[in-house]
N, C-alpha and C positions, 0 to 999 in steps of 0.2 A: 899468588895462587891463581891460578885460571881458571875460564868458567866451566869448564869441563873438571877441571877437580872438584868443584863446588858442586856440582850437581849430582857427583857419585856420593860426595858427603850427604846431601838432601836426600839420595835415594835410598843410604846408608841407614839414616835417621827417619825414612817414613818405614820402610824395613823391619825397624826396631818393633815396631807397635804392633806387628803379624800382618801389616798390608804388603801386598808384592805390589812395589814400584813401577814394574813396567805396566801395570793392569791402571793407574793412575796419571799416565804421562798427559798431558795436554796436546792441544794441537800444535802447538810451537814447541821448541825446545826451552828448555826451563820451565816449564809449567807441569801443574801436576794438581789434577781434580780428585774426589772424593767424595762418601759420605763418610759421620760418625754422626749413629744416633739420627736426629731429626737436622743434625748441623750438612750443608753442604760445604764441605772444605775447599777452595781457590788458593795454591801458595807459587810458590813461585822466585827464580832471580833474572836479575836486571842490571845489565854492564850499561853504566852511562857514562857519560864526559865528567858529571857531578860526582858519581859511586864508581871511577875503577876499576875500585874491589868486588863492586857487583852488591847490588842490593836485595837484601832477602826477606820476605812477605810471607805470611799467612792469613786468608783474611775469611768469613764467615759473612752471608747476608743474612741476616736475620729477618727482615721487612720493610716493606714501602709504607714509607710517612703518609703516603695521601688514605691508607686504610687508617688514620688516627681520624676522629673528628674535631670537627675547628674547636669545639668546646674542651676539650681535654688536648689539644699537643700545647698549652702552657705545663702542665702537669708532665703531659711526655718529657718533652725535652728536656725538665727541672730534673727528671728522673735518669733519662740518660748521661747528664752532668753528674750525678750524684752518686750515678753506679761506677763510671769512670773511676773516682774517689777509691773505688777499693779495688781496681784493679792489677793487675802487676803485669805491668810488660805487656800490653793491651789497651789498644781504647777504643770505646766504643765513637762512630762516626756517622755523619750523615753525607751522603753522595749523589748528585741527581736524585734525590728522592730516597735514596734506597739508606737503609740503617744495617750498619756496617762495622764487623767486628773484629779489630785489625792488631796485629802483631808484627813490626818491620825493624831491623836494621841495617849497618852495612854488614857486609859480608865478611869482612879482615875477623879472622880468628874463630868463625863461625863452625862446630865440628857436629856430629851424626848426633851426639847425646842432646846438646842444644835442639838440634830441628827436633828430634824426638819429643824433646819436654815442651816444647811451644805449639808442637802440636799438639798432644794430649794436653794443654791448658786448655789451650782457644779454643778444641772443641769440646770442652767438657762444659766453659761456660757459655759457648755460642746455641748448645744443646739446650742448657737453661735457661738459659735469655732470652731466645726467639719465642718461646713458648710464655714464660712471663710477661712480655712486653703487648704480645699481643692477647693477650688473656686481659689484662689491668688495660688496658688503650682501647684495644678494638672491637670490645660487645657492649 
C-alpha cells in the first residue's frame, strides 16, 4: 500500500469521530493537528528505509518536566512508570523535557477503524493525564 492510500485511510479514521480532515492537515503531508477536550492531538505517517510500510503516530503533550519540582520528579516519574502499567497501546514518554503520550506502529494492515479507536483512546487518556499529572506534580 502506498502513502497516499494510507493517508485517505487516516483521514478516513479521523472522519469517523465527526472531525473534518482537511480542517486538521498539518504543514507537511501526513500530518494532521487537533484538539480533544484539553489534549492537543499531533498524529501522523512516516515512510522510512526502517518502516516501508510507513509508520503511524498519535502522540499528545501533556507537560514539561522542568514544571515538576526537584523534590517530587522521584514521585513523578515513579508515577509515569506506573501509569504505563495500565495502559493499552500507549505509553507514556519523556522527550527533550516534554511528557509525552504516544501511540505508534507500522503501518502494514493499518485501516480507518484502527486510526479511529487510537485516537479517541489517546485522547481520552491524554485529556486525563495532563490535568492529573500536573495537579499531583506541579502545585
Amino acid at each position: 500500500m502506498n502513502a497516499q492510500n494510507l493517508y485517505e485511510i487516516i483521514e478516513k479514521g479521523i472522519a469517523k469521530l465527526g472531525i473534518d480532515p482537511t480542517s486538521t492537515r498539518g504543514e507537511k503531508t501526513g500530518q494532521w493537528d487537533f484538539n480533544r477536550g484539553s489534549a492537543s492531538i499531533a498524529m501522523g505517517l512516516t515512510v522510512t528505509e526502517r518502516f516501508p510500510n510507513g509508520y503511524f503516530y498519535v502522540t499528545s503533550v501533556l507537560m514539561n518536566e522542568k514544571d515538576v519540582p526537584a523534590a517530587k520528579k522521584m514521585d513523578f516519574y515513579r508515577s509515569i512508570l506506573e501509569t504505563n502499567a495500565s495502559l493499552v497501546n500507549m505509553q507514556l514518554s519523556v522527550n527533550e523535557g516534554w511528557v509525552l503520550l504516544i501511540s505508534n506502529r507500522d503501518a502494514l494492515g493499518l485501516d480507518d477503524v484502527e486510526v479511529a479507536i487510537t485516537i479517541n483512546e489517546l485522547s481520552f487518556y491524554a485529556d486525563e493525564l495532563d490535568d492529573q499529572l500536573k495537579n499531583a506534580f506541579t502545585a
